[in-house]
C-alpha positions in Angstrom: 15.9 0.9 13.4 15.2 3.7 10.4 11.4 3.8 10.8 11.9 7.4 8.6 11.0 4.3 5.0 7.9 3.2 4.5 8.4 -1.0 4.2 6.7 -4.0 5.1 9.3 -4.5 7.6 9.0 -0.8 9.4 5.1 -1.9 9.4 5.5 -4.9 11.6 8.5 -3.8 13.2 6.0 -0.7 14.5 2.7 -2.9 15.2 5.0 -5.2 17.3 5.9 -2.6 19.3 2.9 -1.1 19.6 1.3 -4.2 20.8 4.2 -4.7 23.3 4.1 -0.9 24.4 -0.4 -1.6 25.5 0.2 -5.3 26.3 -2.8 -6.1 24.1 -4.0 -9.6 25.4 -5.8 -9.6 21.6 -2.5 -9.1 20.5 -2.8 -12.3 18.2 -5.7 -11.0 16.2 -3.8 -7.8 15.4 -1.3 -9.3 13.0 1.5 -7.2 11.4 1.0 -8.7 8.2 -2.3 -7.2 7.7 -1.3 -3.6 7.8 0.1 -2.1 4.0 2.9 -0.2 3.7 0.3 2.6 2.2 -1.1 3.3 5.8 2.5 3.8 7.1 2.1 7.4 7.9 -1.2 6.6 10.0 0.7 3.7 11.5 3.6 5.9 12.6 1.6 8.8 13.9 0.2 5.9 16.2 3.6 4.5 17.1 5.1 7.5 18.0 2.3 8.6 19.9 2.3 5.1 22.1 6.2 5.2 22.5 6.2 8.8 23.7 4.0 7.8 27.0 4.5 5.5 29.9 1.0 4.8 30.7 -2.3 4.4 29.3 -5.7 4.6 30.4 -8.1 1.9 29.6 -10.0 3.7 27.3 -6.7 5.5 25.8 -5.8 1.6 24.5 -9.5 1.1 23.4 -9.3 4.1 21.2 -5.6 2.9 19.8 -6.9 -0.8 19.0 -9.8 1.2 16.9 -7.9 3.2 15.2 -5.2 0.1 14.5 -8.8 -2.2 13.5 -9.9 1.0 10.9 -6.4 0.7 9.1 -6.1 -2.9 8.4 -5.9 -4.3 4.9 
């Protein structure tokens, strides 16, 4: 997928995987569709950062779910 366009569809895309990538068991209340395509560079700093590690620590995913929560629309 070209994530390097900022659309709805690279939004979701990214939030799905992110939510995949921390196995968020609150991974219903952080819906794709309330993230704007004008937070996309946030949103992919984020994305990249949780696809380039294996593992995170419990408060690692704690501080990505608060920084996804400030960036909802």
């Amino acid at each position: 997928m070209d994530l390097s366009q900022p659309t709805k569809e690279n939004v979701e895309f990214m939030i799905e995987a992110i939510k995949t990538k921390l196995r968020m068991a609150s991974g219903a209340a952080m819906q794709a569709s309330h993230f704007q395509v004008d937070r996309y560079e946030d949103i992919k700093d984020i994305y990249d950062m949780v696809q380039s590690k294996d593992k995170f620590s419990i408060s690692e995913v704690e501080a990505l779910v608060s920084e996804l929560g400030k960036l909802r629309g």
